[in-house]
C-alpha positions as CSV (number, residue, x, y, z in Angstrom):
1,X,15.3,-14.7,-1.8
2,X,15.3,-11.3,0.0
3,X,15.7,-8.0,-2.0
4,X,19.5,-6.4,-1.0
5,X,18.6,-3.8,1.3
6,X,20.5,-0.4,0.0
7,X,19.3,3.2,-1.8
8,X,17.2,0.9,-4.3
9,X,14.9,-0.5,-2.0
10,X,14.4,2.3,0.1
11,X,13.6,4.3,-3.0
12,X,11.5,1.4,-4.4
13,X,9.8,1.5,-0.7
14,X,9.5,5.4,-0.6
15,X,7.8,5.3,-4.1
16,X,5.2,2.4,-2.8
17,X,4.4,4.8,0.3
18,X,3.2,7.5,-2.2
19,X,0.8,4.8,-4.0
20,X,-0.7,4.0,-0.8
21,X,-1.8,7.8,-0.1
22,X,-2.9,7.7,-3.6
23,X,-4.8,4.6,-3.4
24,X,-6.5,5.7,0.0
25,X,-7.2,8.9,-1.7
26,X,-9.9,6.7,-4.1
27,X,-11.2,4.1,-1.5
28,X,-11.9,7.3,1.0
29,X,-13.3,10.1,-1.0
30,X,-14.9,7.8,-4.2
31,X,-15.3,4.0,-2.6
32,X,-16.3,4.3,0.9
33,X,-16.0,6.1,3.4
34,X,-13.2,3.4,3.3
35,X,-9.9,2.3,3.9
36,X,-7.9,-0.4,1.8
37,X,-4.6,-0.6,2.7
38,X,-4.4,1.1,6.5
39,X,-6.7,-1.6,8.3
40,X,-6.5,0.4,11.4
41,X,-8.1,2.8,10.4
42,X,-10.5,0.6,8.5
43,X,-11.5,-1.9,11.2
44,X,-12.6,1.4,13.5
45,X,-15.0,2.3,10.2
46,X,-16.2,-0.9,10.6
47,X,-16.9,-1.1,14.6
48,X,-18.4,2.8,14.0
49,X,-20.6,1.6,11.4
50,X,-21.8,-1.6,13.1
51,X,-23.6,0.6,15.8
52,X,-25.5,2.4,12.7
53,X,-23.2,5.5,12.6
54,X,-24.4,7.7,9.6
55,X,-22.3,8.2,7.0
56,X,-20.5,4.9,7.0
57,X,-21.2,1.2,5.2
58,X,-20.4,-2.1,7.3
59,X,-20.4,-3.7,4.1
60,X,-17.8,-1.5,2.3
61,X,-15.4,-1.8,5.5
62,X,-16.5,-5.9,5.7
63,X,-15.7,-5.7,2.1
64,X,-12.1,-4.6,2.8
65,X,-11.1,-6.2,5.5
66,X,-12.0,-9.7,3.7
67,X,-10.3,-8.9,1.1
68,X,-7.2,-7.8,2.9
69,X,-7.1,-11.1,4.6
70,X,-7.5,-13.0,1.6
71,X,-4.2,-10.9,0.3
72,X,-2.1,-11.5,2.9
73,X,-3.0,-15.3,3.1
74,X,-2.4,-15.3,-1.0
75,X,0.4,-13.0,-0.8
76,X,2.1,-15.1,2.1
77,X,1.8,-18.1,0.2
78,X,3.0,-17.1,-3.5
79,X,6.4,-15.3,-1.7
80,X,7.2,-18.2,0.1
81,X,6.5,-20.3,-2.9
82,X,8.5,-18.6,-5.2
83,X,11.2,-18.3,-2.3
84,X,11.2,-21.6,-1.3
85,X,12.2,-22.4,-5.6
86,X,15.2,-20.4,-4.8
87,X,14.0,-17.1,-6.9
88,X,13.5,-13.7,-6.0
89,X,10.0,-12.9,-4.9
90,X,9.9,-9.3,-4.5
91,X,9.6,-8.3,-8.4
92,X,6.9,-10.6,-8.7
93,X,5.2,-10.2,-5.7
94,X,4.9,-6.1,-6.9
95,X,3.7,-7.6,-10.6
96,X,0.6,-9.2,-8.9
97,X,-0.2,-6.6,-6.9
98,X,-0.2,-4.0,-10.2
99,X,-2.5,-6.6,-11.5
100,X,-4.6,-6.3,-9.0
101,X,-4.9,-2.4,-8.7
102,X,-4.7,-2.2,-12.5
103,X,-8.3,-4.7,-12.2
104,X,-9.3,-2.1,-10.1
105,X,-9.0,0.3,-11.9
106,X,-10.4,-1.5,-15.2
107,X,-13.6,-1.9,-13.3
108,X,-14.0,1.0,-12.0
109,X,-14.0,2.2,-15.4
110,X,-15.9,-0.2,-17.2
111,X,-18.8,0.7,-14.0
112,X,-18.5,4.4,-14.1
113,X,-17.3,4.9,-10.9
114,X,-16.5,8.6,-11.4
115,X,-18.6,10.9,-8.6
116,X,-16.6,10.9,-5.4
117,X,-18.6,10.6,-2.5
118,X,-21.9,9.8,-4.4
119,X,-21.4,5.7,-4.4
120,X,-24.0,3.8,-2.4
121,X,-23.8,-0.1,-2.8
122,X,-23.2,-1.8,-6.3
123,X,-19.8,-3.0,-8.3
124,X,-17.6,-0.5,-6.3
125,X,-17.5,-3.5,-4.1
126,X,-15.7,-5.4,-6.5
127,X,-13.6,-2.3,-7.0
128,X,-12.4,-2.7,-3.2
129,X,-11.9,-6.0,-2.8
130,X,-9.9,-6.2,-5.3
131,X,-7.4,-3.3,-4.0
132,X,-8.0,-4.5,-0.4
133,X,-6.1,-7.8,-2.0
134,X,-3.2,-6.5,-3.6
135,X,-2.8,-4.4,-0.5
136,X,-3.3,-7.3,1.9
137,X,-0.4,-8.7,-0.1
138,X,1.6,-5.6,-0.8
139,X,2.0,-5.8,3.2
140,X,3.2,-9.3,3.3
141,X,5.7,-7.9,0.9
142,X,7.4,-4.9,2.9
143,X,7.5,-7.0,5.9
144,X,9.4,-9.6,4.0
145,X,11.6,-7.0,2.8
146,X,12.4,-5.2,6.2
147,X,13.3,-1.7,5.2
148,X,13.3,0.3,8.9
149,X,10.9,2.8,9.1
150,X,8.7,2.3,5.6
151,X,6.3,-0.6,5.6
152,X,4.7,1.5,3.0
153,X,0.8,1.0,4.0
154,X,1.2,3.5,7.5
155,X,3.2,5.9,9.0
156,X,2.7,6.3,12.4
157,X,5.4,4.5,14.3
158,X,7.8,6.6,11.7
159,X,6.4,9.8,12.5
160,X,6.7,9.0,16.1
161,X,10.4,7.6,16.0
162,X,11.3,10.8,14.0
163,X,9.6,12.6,16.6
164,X,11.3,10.8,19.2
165,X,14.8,11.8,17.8
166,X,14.1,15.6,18.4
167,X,14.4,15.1,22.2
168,X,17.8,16.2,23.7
169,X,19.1,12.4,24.6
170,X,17.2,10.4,21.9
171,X,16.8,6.6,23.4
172,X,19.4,4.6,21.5
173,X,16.6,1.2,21.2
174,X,14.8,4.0,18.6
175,X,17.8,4.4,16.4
176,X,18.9,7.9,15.6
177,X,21.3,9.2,13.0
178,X,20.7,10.9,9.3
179,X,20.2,7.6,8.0
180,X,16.7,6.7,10.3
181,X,15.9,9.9,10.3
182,X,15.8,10.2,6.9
183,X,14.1,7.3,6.1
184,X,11.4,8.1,8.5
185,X,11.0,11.9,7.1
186,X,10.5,10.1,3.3
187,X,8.0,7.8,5.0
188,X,5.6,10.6,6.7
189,X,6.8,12.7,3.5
190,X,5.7,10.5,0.9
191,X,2.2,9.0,2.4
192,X,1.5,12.8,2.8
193,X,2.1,13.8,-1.3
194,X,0.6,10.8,-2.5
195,X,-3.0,11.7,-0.3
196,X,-2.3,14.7,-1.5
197,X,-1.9,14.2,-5.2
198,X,-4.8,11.5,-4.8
199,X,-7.0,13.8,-3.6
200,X,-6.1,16.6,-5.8
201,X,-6.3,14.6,-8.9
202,X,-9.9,13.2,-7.4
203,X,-11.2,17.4,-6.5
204,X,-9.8,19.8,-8.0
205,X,-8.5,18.1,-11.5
206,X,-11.7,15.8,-11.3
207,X,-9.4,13.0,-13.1
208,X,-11.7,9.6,-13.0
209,X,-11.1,7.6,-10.0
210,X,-10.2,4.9,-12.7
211,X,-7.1,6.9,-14.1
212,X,-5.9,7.7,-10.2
213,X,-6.1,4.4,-9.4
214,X,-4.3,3.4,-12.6
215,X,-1.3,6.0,-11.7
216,X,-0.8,3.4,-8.8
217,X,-1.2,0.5,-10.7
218,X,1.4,1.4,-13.6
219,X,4.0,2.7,-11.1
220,X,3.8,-0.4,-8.9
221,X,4.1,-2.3,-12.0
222,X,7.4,-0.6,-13.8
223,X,8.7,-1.0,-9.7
224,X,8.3,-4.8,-9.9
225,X,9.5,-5.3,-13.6
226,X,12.5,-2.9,-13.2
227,X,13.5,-4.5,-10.0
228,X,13.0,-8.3,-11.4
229,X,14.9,-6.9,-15.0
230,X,18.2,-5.4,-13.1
231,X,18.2,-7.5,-10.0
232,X,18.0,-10.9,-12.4
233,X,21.6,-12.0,-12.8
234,X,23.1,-10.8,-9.4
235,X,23.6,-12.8,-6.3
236,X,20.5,-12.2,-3.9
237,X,21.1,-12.1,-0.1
238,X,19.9,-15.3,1.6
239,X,16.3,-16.0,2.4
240,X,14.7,-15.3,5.1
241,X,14.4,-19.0,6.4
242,X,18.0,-19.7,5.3
């Protein structure tokens, strides 16, 4: 059962797009050179480091993109499952995922994972497949929920349709009003803070890459419980297949 679109979800939407600049934040400067959540940007990584460019692992960016896959094909499944019982999947869906990131975390931790930019092969692996899953599935979840303008994992097309709406006739097929244009400014807003606090954190705080990547974790997981809590006893809007 979809999620009612409104201020809640976009909030819950805008807070998820900080968590992604956080989380990149950790797989860039501490797991990789690597991306776990923008793919894009991952799957050039891992066609630059196929031809032996220095500085970058195929395996770390393999490593990723597997387990993105696997996400989204887990993630895809589970929704629809719990949809198809007549129950809301969004809360839940955001509970794995925490799991997921908060596992993460935990083995980064237990590993000592804690010198950015030092890691050569070893358990950080495990460390990014397991946040490449929860956000191969935390994608299958914004697309389910179809907020305009914040799929939560990039921001390009919202920077560019905010962009777009600067120009003296904006083209009425982009959409234009305080409404879009708001939601695209929180979009290219929030992934912005959230690298930024990620990084901070990481360099300048020199917080372990375990307790930034459990900020994620903990705030994804009070997103899903709170929003499977209030939005229990109210009338959902109709799947997406009905």
């Amino acid at each position: 059962m979809k999620p009612r679109a409104g201020v809640g979800l976009t909030s819950i939407m805008v807070v998820l797009t900080v968590t992604t600049g956080m989380i990149e934040a950790v797989s860039f400067l501490v797991l990789g050179p690597v991306f776990t959540a923008v793919q894009t940007g991952n799957l050039l990584f891992l066609s630059f480091a196929l031809t032996g460019a220095a500085g970058l692992s195929p395996a770390a960016s393999g490593v990723s993109f597997a387990g993105f896959v696997v996400g989204a094909v887990l993630g895809s499944r589970f929704e629809s499952g719990v949809d198809a019982h007549g129950c809301r999947w969004f809360g839940p869906a955001l509970i794995v995922e925490a799991v997921l990131l908060g596992l993460g975390g935990l083995v980064a931790w237990r590993t000592g994972l804690d010198t950015p930019g030092a890691l050569a092969d070893g358990p950080h692996h495990v460390v990014i497949a397991l946040v490449a899953v929860a956000m191969g599935m935390r994608n299958i979840t914004t697309l389910r929920a179809r907020v305009p303008d914040l799929p939560t994992t990039v921001s390009t097309r919202a920077l560019t349709a905010l962009l777009g709406g600067l120009a003296p006739h904006p083209d009425a097929r982009i959409g234009s009003g305080p409404a879009d244009e708001g939601r695209r400014l929180a979009s290219v807003g929030a992934m912005f803070a959230g690298g930024l606090l990620g990084a901070w954190l990481l360099v300048r705080a020199e917080v372990r890459p375990a307790l930034v990547l459990l900020i994620p974790a903990t705030l994804v997981l009070a997103l899903g419980a709170g929003s499977w809590v209030l939005l229990r006893g109210r009338a959902p809007e109709p799947s997406e297949s009905g």
